[in-house]
Every structure is written in structure tokens, then in C-alpha cells.
C-alpha positions in Angstrom: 0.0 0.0 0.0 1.3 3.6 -1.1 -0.1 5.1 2.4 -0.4 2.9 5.4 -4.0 1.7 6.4 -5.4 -0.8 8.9 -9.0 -2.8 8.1 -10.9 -3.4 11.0 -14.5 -4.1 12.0 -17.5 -3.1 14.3 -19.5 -5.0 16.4 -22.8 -4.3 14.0 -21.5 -7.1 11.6 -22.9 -9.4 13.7 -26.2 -7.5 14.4 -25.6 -5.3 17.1 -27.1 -1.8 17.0 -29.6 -1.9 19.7 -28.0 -3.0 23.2 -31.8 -4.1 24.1 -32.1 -6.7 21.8 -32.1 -9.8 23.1 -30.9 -12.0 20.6 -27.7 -9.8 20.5 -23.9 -12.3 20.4 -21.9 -12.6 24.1 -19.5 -9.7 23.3 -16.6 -12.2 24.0 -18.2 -14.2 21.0 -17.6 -11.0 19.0 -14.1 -10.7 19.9 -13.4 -14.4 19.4 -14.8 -14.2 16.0 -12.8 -10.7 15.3 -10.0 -12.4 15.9 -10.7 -15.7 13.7 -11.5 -13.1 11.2 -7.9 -11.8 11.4 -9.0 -8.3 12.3 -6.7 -6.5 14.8 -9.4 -4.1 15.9 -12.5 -3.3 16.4 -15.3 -0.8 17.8 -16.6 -0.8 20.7 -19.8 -0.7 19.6 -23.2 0.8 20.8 -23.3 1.9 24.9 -23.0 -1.0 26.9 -22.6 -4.1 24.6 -19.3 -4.4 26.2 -18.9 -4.0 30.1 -17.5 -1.0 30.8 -14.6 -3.0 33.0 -10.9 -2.0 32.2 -9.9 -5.1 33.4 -12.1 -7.6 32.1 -11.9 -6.3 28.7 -8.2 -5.2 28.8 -7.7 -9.0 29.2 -10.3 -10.2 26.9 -8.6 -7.5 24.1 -4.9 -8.6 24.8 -5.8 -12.7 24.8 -7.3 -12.3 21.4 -4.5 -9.4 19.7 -7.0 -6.9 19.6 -7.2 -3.6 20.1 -10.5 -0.9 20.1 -10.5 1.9 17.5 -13.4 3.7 18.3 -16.1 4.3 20.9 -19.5 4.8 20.0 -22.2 7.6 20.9 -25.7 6.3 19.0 -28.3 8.4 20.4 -30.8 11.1 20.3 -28.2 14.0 19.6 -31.2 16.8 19.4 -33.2 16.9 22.7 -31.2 19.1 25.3 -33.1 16.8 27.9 -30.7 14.2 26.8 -27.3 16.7 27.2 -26.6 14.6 30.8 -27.0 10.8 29.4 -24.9 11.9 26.8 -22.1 13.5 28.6 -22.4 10.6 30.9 -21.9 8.1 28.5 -18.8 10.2 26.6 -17.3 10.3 30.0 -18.1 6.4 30.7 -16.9 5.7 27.2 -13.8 7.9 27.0 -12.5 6.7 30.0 -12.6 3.2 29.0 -11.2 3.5 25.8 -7.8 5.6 26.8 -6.9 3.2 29.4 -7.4 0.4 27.2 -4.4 -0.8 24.9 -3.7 1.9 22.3 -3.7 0.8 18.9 -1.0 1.7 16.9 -0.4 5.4 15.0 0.5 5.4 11.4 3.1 7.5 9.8 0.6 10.7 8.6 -2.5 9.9 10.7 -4.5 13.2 11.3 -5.6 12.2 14.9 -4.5 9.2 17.1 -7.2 6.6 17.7 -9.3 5.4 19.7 -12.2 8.0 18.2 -15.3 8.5 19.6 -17.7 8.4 16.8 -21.5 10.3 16.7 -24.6 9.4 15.6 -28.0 10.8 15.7 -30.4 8.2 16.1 -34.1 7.6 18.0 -36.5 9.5 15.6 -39.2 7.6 14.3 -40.1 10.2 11.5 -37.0 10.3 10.3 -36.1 6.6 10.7 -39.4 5.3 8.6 -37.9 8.3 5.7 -34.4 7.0 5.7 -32.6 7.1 2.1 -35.5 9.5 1.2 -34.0 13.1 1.1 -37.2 14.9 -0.3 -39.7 13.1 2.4 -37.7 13.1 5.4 -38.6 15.8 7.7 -36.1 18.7 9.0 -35.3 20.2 12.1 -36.3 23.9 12.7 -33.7 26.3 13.4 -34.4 26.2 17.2 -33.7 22.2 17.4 -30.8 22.2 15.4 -29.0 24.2 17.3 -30.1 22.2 20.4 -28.5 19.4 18.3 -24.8 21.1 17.4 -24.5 22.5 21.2 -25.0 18.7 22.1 -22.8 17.8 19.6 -20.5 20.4 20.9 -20.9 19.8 24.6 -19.8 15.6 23.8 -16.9 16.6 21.3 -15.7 19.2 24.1 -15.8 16.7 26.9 -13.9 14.2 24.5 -11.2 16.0 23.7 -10.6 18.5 26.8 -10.3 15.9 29.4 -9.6 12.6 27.5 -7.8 13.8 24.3 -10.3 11.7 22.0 -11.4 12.9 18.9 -15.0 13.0 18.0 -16.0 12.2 14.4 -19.6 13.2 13.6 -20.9 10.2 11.4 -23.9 11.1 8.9 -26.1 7.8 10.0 -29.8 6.9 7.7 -32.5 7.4 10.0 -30.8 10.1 12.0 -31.0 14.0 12.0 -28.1 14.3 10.3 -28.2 12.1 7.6 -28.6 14.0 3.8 -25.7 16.0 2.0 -27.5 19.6 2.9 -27.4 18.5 6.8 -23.8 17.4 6.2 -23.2 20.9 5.2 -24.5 22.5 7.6 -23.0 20.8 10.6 -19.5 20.9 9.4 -20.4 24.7 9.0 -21.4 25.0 12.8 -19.2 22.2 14.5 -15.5 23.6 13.8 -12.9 21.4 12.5 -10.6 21.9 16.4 -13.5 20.4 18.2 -14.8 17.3 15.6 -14.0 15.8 12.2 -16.2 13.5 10.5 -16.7 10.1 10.1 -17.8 8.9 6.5 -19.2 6.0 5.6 -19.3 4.7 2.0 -22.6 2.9 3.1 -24.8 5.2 4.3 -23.3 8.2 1.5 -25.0 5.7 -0.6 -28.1 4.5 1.2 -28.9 8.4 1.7 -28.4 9.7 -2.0 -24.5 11.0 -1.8 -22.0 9.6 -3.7 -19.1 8.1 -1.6 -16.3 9.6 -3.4 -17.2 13.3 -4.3 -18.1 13.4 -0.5 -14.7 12.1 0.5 -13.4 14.5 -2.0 -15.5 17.6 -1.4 -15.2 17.4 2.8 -11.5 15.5 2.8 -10.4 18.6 5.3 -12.6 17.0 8.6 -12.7 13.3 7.6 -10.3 11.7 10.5 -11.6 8.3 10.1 -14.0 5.7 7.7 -16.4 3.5 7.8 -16.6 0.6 4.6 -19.9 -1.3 3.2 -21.5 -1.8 0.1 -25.3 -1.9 -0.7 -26.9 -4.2 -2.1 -28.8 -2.7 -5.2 -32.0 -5.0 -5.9 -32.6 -5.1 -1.9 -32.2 -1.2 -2.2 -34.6 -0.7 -4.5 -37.4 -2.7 -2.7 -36.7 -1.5 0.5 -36.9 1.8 -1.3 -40.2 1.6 -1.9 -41.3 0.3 1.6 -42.2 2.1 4.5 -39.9 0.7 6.6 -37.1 1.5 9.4 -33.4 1.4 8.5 -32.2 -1.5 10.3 -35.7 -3.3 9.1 -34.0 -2.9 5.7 -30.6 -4.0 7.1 -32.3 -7.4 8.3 -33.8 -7.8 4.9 -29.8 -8.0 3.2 -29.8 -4.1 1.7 -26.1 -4.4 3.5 -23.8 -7.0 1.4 -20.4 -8.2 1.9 -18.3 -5.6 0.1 -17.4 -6.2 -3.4 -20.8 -7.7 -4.0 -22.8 -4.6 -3.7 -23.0 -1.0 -5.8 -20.0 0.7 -4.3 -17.7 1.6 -6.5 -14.4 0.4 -4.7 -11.6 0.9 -6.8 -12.4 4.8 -7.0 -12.5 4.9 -4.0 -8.8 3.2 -3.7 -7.7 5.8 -5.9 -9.0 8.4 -4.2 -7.7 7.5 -0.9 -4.2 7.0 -2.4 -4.3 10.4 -4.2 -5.2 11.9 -1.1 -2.7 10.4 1.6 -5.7 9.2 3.5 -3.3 7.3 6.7 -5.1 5.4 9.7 -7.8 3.2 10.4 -10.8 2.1 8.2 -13.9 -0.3 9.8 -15.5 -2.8 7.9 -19.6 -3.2 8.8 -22.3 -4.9 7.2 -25.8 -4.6 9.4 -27.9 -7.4 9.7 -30.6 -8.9 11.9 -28.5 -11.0 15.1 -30.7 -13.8 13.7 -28.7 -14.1 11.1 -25.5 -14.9 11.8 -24.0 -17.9 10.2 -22.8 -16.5 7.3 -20.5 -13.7 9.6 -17.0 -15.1 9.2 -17.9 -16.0 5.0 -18.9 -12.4 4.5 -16.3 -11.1 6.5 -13.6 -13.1 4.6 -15.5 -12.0 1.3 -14.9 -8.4 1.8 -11.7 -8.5 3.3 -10.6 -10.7 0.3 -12.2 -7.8 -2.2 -10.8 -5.3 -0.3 -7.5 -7.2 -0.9 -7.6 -7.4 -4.5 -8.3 -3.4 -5.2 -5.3 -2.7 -3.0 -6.2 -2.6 0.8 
């Protein structure tokens, strides 16, 4: 590779997105199957999948090889009733992840992981409209602001007294999901408090294409999230009223290489643009259906292989 990169995954390939689930993996199955996988690293994933035990997972991490990339804030990022939960968690989170073993710094990286990655979610208007830019309702001036001082008051909290970068992640279903709300949050959350977190997947699911973005907002992205879509599943699901990760459990999320995503620009892109650090591998899906985890994972870390990852 012309600049150095590291693959890695996320807990969400093997269905976790909601902590309340209860067909969600053991989290030491995850990191078991991370490691058969030959990742190195992984997220933390959603609030409380993994105990929030320095010891307990600092041994679980170092048995396996593993180290955590990023932490993970997925919640309702506009109500100012939530500003405490959220800081609480950031704090929580934060503090786990800089005690835990660091993983490594490449030559050119903008920011030293671990991140700590945010996403709006818990809307139901918006998460029954996601991928559908001219339905999808707004916020009103009032409540977006609510949203960037939350966003503001977790990315301050982050970096002030844990040194962690935040890395606001456009997320379907969310508040900030569509190109005109990813404009306008990089215009009010400056680049010294946050950078971004793009992911080809949901550029895609949500009507942007994956490498303009990267191009246009190269400036604030500090880390990347990889998927592919599949493009049949996409257009049913397209045509359904039906929540995101509904969608996800129905396959519009494929092993990469298989799906829409146009990979090898993308590889050109990133080597054009010196793009040095981590990149996480995801693929949603329904914790029912797990068998085909480790095959899928393999599959698009084999594809990734062959355009030059």
C-alpha cells in the first residue's frame, strides 16, 4: 500500500445496533470471531454491549490481539433533555477506551485513535424516511441548534479531558443524515472540536456519492467506515415504508465487493489523497442471522485485498 492503512471491524456485523435486543452475540463471542477473522481491531460498539470493565476487557482484548478503534455515541443527539446521558456516556466511554491498549499510529495519521464516533439516532419520522431526502422531515432552526450544542458539549468533553477525537458520522434514519445537513453541521461544529466520520454505506443509502463526499469534505474526515449496498434489496426496501435497520435485516447491506460501491475509485481516491489510519468494515444485519458472519467477513476483506487494501 502507497499510504499505510489498517482494516478493522464493528460490532454491528454481527447485528448489534440496539443493546436491548435480546438476541444480541456474548461480546466475547464477537471478539473471538474478530480475531478468527484476522482483524486486529474493532469498535466498541453501541453503549454497553461491552462491560465497561478495564480489566475484564483489557484481558479479553490482549488474549485475542486486539485492540479498540473507536467508541461509539448512537443516540438522540437533538433533545437538550438528553445533554446529561450523553455526557455521561462520553465520560463512561472515554474513559474506557484511553486506558485500554492503544492501537498503533500510522506515519501521517490526522488524529490518534481510539475516536469516539456520533450518531443521531431515536427518531421515528425520520427513521421510517431514511434514504428519502425529499420526504424526510427537518429540524427547525431552534432544534438544530439544540443538536450542534449537544454535539459540541460531547466533542468538548472528548477531547478536553480525555484527548479523543469525536467524528460526527452522517447515519440513515438520523437527523443528520442527507448532504445539505452534512453541510451544515461541518459549517457550525469547527474542525478543532470534531472531524467526520464517512461512511461509503450510508453516502450511498442516503443519495451522496461516496467519493465526491470524500473528496469535497476531505479537510474534517479523520476516520471511515466501509460497506456496500446491495442494489436489488435497495430498491425494494426503497419503496417500503420501513425502518433502517428493518431494511438492514432484509440484506440491503452485502459483503463488500458484491454490492454498488464503486471500490476501486475509492482506492484511488484515498491514495491520491494520503488518507493514513484506520478504516472499519460493517455490514448490518438482523442478530438472527449470523451464520454467514465469518464467509462475509472473509469475502470483503478478500475484495478489499484485490483493489489494494
Amino acid at each position: 500500500m502507497s499510504t499505510p492503512i489498517t482494516i478493522t471491524t464493528a460490532p454491528c456485523c454481527w447485528g448489534v445496533d440496539d443493546v436491548k435486543n435480546p438476541y444480541l452475540p456474548n461480546w466475547e463471542k464477537v471478539l473471538d470471531e474478530a480475531q478468527i477473522a484476522g482483524f486486529g481491531g474493532l469498535e466498541l460498539g453501541p453503549y454497553g454491549y461491552l462491560p465497561l470493565d478495564l480489566g475484564l476487557v483489557s484481558e479479553a482484548l490482549n488474549k485475542r490481539g486486539l485492540r479498540i478503534v473507536a467508541g461509539t455515541i448512537f443516540d438522540d443527539l437533538v433533545s437538550p433533555a438528553n445533554r446529561a446521558n450523553l455526557l455521561r456516556q462520553t465520560d463512561e466511554i472515554c474513559s474506557l477506551i484511553t486506558q485500554l491498549p492503544r492501537p498503533d499510529t500510522h506515519l501521517g495519521q490526522r488524529f490518534s485513535a481510539p475516536y469516539l464516533t456520533v450518531m443521531d439516532w431515536g427518531h421515528d419520522e425520520r427513521d421510517y424516511t431514511a434514504g428519502h431526502s425529499d420526504r424526510a422531515p427537518r429540524l427547525d432552526d431552534g432544534a438544530w441548534s439544540g443538536m450542534v450544542e449537544n454535539i459540541r458539549a460531547v466533542a468538548t468533553l472528548a477531547r478536553d479531558k480525555f484527548g479523543v477525537r469525536a467524528t460526527i458520522h452522517p447515519h440513515a434514519g438520523g437527523y443528520i443524515e442527507f448532504a445539505d445537513e452534512l453541510e451544515r453541521i461541518t459549517g457550525d461544529i469547527p474542525a478543532d472540536l470534531a472531524g467526520l466520520c464517512l461512511d461509503t454505506g450510508h453516502m450511498t443509502y442516503s443519495g451522496m456519492d461516496p467519493v465526491a463526499t470524500l473528496r469535497h469534505y476531505w479537510n474534517r474526515v479523520d476516520y471511515i467506515h466501509f460497506k456496500d449496498i446491495d442494489a436489488k434489496i435497495y430498491q425494494e426496501v426503497m419503496g417500503e415504508r420501513i425502518r433502517f435497520f428493518e431494511a438492514c435485516a432484509k440484506g440491503v447491506m452485502c459483503p463488500i465487493g458484491r454490492g454498488s460501491i464503486d471500490y476501486s475509485a475509492i482506492r484511488t481516491l484515498l491514495t491520491e489523497l494520503g488518507y493514513s489510519g484506520y478504516i472499519t468494515i460493517e455490514q448490518e444485519r438482523d442478530p438472527l442471522n449470523t451464520s454467514s458472519i465469518l464467509n462475509d467477513l472473509a469475502a470483503s476483506r478478500s475484495f478489499l485485498a484485490r483493489v489494494g487494501f
